[in-house]
C-alpha positions in Angstrom: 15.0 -20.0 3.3 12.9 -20.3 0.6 11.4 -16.9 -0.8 9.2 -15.4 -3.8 10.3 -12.8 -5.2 7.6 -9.5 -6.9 9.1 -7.8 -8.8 8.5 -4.0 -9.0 8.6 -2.0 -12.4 7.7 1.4 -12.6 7.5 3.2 -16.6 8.3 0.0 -17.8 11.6 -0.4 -15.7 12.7 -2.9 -12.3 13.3 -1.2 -8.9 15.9 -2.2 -6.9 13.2 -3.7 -4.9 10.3 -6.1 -4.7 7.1 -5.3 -4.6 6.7 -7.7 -2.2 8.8 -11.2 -0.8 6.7 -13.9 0.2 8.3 -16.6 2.5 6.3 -19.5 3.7 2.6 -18.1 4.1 3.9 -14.7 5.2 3.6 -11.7 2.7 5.7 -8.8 2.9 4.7 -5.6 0.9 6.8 -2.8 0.5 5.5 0.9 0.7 2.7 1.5 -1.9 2.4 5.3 -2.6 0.4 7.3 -4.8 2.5 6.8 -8.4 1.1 5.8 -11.5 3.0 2.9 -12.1 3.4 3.8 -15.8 4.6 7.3 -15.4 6.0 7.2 -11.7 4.3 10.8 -10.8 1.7 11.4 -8.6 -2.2 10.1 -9.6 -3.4 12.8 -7.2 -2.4 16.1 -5.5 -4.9 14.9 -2.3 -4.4 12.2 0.4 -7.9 10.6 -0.9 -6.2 10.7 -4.8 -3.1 8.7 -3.3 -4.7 6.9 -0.3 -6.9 5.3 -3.2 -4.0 4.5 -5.4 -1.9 3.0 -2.4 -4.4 1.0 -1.3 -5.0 -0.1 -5.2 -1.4 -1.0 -5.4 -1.5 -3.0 -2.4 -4.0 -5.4 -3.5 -2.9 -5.9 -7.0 0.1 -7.2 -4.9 -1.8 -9.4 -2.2 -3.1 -10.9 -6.0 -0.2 -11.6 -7.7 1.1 -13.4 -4.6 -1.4 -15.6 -4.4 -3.7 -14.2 -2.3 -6.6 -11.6 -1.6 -6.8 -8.2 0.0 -8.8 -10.0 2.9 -5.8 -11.9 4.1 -4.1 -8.1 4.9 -2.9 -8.0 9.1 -1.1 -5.1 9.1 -0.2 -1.7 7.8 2.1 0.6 8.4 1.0 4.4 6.6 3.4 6.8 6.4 1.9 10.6 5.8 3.7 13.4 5.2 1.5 15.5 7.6 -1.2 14.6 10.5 -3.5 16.7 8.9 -4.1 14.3 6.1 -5.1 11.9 9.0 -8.5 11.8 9.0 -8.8 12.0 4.8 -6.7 8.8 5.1 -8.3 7.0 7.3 -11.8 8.2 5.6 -10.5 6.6 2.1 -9.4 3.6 3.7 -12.7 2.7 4.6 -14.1 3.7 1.3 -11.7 1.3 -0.3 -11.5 -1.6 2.0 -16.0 -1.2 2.0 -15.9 -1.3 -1.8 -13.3 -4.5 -2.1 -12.5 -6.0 1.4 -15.6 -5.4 3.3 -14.8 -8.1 6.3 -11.9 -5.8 7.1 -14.2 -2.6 8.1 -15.5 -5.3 10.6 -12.4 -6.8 11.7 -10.0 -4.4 10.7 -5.6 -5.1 10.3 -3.2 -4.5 12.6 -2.4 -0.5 12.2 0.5 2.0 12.8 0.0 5.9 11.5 3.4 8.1 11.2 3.9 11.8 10.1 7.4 11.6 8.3 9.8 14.4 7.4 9.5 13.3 3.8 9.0 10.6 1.2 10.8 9.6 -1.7 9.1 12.6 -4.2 7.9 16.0 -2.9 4.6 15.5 -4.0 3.8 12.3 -2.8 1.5 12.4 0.7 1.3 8.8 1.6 3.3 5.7 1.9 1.9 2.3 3.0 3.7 -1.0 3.9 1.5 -4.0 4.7 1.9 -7.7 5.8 -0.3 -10.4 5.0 -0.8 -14.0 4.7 -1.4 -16.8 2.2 
C-alpha cells in the first residue's frame, strides 16, 4: 500500500503522528484542536477561538495534500462539553461560509462527541476529518 505521509510539527518539533496519511484518493486527518502550532497552547479560551483554529488547521491540511477544503466528507468533533454544541456548530458555519461555501449547502458526513478529556486541559475541541483528492 502506497501512502503519503504529513508530517505534524508543533514549536518547531515532529509529533509522533501525521497530520494526515493519504492513500489512493482518500485523506485521512488526524484531530485538529485549538493550538497555535508555534507555541502548542491554546489560541482561544472559547469553543468559537478553537472551533476557528481547528477548522483552520484542517484546511491548511486538505492543501498540503493536494486538495481543497471542498473535497472534506466527514468529521468527527470531539468537545469537551455539550454545552459548547451550539457555539461549534455556529463557527463551523461561519468558517465553512467564509472558505467552503458549497459545504453549508451540501454539508460532510458529521459525528458530535462530549469526551471526558482531551490531550491539554484547556483545549475544548478536537476534530478529525476525511476527505478526498
Amino acid at each position: 500500500m502506497k501512502k503519503k505521509i504529513i508530517p505534524c510539527f508543533v514549536a518547531g518539533q515532529q509529533k509522533p503522528y501525521a497530520n494526515c496519511v493519504v492513500v489512493g484518493k482518500t485523506i485521512y486527518i488526524s484531530g485538529m484542536n485549538g493550538r497555535s502550532s508555534e507555541t502548542g497552547e491554546s489560541v482561544s479560551d472559547t469553543i468559537e477561538g478553537q472551533t476557528w483554529r481547528a477548522l483552520e488547521q484542517i484546511d491548511q491540511t486538505m492543501k498540503q495534500a493536494g486538495s481543497s477544503l471542498k473535497n472534506l466528507v466527514k468529521m468527527t468533533t470531539f468537545l469537551k462539553s455539550m454545552n459548547d454544541y451550539q457555539g461549534y456548530r455556529d463557527t463551523e458555519k461561519k468558517y465553512f461560509m467564509a472558505h467552503a461555501p458549497e459545504l453549508v449547502k451540501e454539508p460532510v458526513a458529521s459525528t458530535v462527541v462530549q469526551v471526558a478529556s482531551l490531550p491539554k486541559e484547556d483545549f475544548l475541541i478536537e476534530i478529525e476529518a476525511i476527505g478526498t483528492l
